[in-house]
N, CA, C and O atoms as CSV, one atom per row, in Angstrom:
chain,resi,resn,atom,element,x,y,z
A,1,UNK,N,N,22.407,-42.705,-39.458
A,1,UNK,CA,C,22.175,-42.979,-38.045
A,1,UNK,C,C,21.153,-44.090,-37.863
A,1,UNK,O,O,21.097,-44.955,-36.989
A,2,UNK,N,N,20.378,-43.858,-38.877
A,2,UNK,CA,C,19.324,-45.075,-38.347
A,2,UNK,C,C,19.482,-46.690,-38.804
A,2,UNK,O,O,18.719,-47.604,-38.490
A,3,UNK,N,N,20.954,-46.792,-39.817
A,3,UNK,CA,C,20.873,-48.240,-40.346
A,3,UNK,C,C,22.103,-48.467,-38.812
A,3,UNK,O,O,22.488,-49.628,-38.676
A,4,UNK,N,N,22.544,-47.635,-37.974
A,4,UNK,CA,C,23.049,-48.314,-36.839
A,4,UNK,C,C,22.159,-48.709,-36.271
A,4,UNK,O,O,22.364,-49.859,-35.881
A,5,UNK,N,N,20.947,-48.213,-35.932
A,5,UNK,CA,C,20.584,-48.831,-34.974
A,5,UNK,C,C,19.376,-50.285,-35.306
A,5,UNK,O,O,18.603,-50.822,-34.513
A,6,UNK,N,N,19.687,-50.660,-37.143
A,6,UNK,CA,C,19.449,-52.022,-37.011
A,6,UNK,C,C,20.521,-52.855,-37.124
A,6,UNK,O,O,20.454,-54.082,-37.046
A,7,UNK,N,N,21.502,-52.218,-37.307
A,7,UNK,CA,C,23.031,-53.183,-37.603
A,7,UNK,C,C,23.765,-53.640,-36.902
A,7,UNK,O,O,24.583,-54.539,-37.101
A,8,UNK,N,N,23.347,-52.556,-35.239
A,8,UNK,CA,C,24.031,-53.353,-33.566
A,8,UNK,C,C,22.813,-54.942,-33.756
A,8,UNK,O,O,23.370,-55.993,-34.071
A,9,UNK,N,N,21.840,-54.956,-33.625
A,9,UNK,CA,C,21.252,-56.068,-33.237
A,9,UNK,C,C,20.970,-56.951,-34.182
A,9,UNK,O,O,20.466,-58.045,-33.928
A,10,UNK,N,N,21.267,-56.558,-35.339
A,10,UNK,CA,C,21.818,-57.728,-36.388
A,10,UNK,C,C,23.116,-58.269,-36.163
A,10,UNK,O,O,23.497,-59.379,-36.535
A,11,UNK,N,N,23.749,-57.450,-35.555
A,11,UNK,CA,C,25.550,-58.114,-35.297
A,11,UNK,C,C,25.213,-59.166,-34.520
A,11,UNK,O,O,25.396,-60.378,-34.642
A,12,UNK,N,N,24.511,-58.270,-33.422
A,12,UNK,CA,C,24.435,-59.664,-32.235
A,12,UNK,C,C,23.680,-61.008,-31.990
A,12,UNK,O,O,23.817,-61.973,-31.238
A,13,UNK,N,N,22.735,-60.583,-33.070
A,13,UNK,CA,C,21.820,-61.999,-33.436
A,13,UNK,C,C,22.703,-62.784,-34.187
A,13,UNK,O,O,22.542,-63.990,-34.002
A,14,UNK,N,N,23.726,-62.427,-35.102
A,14,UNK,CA,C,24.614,-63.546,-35.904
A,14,UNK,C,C,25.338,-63.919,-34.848
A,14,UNK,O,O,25.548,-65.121,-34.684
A,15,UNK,N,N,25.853,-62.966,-33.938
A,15,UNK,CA,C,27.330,-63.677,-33.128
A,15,UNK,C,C,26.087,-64.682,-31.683
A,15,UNK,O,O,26.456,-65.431,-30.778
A,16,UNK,N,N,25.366,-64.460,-31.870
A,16,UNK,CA,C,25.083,-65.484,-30.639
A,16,UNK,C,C,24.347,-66.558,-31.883
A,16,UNK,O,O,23.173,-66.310,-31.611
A,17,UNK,N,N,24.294,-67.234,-32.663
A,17,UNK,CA,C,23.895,-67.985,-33.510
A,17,UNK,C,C,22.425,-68.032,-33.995
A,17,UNK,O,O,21.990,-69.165,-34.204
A,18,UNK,N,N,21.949,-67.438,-34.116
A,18,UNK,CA,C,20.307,-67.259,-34.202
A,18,UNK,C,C,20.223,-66.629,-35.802
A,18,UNK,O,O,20.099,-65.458,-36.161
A,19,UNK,N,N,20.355,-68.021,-36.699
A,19,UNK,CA,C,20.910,-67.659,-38.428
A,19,UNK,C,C,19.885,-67.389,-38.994
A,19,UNK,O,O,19.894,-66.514,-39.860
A,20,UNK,N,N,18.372,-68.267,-38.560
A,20,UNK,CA,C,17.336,-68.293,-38.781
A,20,UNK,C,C,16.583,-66.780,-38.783
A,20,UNK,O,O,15.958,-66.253,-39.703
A,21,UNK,N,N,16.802,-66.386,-37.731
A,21,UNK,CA,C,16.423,-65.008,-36.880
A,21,UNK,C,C,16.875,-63.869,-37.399
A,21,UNK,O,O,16.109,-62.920,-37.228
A,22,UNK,N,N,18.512,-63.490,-38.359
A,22,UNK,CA,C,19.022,-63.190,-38.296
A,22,UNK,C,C,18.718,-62.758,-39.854
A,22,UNK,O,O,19.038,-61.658,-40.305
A,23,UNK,N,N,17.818,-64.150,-40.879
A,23,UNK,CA,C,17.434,-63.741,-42.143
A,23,UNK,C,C,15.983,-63.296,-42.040
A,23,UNK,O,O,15.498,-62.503,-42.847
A,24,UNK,N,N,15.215,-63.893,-40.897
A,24,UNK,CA,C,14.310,-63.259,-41.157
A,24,UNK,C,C,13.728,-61.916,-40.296
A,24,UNK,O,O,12.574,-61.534,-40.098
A,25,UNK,N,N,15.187,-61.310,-39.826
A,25,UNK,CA,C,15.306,-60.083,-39.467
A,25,UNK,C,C,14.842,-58.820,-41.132
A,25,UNK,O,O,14.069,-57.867,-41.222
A,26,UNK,N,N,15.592,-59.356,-41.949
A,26,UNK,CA,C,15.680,-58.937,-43.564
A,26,UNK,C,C,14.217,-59.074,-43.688
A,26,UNK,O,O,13.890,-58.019,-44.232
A,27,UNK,N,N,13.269,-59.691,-43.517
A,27,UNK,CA,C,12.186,-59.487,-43.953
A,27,UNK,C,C,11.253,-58.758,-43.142
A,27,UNK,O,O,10.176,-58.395,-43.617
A,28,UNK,N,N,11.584,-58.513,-41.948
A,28,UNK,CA,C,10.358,-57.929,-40.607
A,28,UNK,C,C,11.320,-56.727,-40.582
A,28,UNK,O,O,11.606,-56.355,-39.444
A,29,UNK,N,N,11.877,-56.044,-41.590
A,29,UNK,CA,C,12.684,-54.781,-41.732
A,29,UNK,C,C,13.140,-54.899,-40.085
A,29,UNK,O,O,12.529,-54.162,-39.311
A,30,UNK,N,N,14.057,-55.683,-39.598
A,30,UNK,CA,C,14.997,-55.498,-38.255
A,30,UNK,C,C,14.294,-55.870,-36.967
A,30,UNK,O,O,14.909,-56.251,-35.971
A,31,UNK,N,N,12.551,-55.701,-37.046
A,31,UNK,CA,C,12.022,-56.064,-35.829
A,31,UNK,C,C,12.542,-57.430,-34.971
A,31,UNK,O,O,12.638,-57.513,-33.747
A,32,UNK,N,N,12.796,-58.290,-35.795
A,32,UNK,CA,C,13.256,-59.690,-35.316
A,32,UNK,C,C,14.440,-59.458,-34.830
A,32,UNK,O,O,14.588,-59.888,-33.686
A,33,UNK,N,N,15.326,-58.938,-35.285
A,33,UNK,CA,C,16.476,-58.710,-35.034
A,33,UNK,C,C,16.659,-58.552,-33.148
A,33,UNK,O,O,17.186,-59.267,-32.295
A,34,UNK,N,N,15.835,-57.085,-33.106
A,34,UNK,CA,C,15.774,-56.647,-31.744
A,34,UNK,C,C,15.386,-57.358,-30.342
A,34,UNK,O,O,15.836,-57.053,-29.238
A,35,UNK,N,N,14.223,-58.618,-30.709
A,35,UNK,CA,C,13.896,-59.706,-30.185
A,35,UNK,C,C,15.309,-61.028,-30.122
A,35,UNK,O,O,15.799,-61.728,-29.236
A,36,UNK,N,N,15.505,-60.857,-31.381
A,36,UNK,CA,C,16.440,-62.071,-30.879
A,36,UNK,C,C,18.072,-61.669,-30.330
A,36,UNK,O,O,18.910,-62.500,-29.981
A,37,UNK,N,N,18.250,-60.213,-30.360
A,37,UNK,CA,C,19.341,-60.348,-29.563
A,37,UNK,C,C,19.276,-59.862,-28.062
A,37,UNK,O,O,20.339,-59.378,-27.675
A,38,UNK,N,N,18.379,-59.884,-27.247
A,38,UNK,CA,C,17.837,-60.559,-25.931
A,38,UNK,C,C,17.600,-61.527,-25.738
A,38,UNK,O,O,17.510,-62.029,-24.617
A,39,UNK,N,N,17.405,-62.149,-26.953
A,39,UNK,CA,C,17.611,-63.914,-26.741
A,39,UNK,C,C,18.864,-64.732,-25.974
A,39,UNK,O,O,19.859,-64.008,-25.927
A,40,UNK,N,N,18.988,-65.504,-25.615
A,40,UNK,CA,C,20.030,-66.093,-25.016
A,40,UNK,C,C,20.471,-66.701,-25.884
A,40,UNK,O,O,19.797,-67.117,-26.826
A,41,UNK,N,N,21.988,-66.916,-25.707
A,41,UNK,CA,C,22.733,-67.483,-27.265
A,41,UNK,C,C,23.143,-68.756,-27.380
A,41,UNK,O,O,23.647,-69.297,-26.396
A,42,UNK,N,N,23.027,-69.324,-28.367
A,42,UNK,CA,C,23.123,-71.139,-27.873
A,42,UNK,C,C,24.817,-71.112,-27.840
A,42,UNK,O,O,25.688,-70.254,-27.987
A,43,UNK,N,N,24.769,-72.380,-27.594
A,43,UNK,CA,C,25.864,-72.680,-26.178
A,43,UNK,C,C,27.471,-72.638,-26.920
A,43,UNK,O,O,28.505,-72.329,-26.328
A,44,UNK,N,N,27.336,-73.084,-28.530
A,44,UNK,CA,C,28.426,-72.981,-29.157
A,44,UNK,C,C,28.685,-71.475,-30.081
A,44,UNK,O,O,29.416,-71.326,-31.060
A,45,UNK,N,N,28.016,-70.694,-29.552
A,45,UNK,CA,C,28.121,-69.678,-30.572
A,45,UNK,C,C,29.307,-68.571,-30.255
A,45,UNK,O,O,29.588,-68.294,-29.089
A,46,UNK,N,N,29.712,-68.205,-30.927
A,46,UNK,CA,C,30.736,-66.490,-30.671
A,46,UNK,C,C,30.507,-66.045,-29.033
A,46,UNK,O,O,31.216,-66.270,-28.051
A,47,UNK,N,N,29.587,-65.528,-29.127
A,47,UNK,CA,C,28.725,-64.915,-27.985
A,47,UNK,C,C,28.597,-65.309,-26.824
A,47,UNK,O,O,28.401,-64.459,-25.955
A,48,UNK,N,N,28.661,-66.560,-26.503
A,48,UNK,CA,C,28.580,-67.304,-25.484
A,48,UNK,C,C,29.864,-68.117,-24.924
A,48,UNK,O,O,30.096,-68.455,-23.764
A,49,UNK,N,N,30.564,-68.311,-25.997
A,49,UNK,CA,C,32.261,-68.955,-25.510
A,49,UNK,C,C,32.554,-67.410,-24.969
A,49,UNK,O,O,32.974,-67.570,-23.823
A,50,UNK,N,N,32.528,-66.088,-25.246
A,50,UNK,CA,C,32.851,-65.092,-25.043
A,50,UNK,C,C,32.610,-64.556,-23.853
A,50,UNK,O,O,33.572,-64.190,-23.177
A,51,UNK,N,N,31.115,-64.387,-23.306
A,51,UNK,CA,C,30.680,-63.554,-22.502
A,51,UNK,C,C,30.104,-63.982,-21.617
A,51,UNK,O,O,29.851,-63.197,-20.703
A,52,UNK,N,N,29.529,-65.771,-21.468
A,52,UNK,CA,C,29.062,-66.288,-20.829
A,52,UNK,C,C,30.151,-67.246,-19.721
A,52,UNK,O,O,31.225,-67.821,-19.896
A,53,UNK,N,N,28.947,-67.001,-18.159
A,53,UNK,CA,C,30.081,-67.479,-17.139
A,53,UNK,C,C,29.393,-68.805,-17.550
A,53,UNK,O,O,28.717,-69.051,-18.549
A,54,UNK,N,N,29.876,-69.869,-16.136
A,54,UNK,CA,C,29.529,-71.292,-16.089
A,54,UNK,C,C,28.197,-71.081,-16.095
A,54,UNK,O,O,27.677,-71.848,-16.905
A,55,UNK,N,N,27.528,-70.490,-15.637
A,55,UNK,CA,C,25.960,-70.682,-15.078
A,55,UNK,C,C,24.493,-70.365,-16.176
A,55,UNK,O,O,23.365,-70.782,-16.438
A,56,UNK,N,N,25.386,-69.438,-16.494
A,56,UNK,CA,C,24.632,-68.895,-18.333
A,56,UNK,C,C,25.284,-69.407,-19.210
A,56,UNK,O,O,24.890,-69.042,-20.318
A,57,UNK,N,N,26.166,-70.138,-19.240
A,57,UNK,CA,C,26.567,-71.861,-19.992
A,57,UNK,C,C,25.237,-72.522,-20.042
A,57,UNK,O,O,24.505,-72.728,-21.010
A,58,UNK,N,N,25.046,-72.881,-18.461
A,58,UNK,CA,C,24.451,-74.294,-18.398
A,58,UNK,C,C,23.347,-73.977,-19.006
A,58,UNK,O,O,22.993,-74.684,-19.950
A,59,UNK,N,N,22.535,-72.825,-18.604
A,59,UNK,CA,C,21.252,-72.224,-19.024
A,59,UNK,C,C,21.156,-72.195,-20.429
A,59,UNK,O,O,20.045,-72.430,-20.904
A,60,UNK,N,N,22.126,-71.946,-21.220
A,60,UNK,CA,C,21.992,-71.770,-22.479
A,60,UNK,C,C,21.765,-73.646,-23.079
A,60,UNK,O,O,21.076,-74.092,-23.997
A,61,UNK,N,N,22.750,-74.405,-22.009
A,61,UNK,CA,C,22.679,-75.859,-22.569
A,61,UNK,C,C,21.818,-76.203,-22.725
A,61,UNK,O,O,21.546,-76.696,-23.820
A,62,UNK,N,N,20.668,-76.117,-21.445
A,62,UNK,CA,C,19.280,-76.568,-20.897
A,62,UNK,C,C,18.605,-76.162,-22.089
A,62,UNK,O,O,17.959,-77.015,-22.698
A,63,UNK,N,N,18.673,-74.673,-22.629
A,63,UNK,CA,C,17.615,-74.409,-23.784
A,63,UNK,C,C,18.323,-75.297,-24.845
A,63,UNK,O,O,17.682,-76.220,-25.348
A,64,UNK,N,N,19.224,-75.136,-25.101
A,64,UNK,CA,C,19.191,-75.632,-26.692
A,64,UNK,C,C,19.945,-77.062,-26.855
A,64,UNK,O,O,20.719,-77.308,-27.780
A,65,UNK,N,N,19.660,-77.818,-25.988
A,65,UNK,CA,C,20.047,-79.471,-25.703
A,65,UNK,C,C,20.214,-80.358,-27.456
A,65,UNK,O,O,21.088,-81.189,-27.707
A,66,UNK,N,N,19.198,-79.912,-28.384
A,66,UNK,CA,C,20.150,-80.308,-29.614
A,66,UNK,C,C,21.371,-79.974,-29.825
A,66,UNK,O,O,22.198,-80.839,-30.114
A,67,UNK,N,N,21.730,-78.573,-29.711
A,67,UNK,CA,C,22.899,-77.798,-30.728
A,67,UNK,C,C,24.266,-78.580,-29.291
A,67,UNK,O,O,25.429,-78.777,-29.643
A,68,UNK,N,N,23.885,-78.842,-28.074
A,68,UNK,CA,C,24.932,-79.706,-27.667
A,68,UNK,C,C,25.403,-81.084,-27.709
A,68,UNK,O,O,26.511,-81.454,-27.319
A,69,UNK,N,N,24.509,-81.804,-28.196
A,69,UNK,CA,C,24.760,-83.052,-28.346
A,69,UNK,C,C,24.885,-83.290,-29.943
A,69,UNK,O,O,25.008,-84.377,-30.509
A,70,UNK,N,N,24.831,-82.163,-30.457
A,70,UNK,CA,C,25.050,-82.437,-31.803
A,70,UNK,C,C,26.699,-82.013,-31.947
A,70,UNK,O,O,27.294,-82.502,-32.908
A,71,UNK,N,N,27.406,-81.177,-31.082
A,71,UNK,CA,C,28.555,-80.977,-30.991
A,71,UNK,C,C,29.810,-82.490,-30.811
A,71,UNK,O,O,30.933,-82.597,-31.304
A,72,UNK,N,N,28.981,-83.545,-29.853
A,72,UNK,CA,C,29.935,-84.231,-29.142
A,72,UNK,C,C,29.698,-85.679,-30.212
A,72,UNK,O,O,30.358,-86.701,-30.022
């Protein structure tokens, strides 16, 4: 029961792209984990083509303005 409840917010830190976050979840035994999947998910990730409308698009663009212009 208890490796679910670091393995939901490890799922969701990989699917919204946060790779960084996501290894050094593995070292802060999951604490990071839980932080970064309240994070907002950058703009090309799983997570965000998925679940995000236009408006938490743009918001996500505004934060992470590299990971979009590195797309085009």
């Amino acid at each position: 029961m208890l490796w679910a409840l670091c393995l939901a917010p490890a799922v969701v830190t990989a699917l919204k792209g946060h790779l960084a976050l996501f290894v050094a979840g593995f070292l802060t035994i999951g604490a990071v984990w839980l932080i970064a999947a309240l994070r907002l998910a950058r703009p090309n990730s799983p997570w965000a083509r998925r679940r995000y409308d236009e408006e938490k698009t743009q918001r996500s663009r505004e934060r992470y303005p590299d990971v979009v212009a590195a797309q085009l």
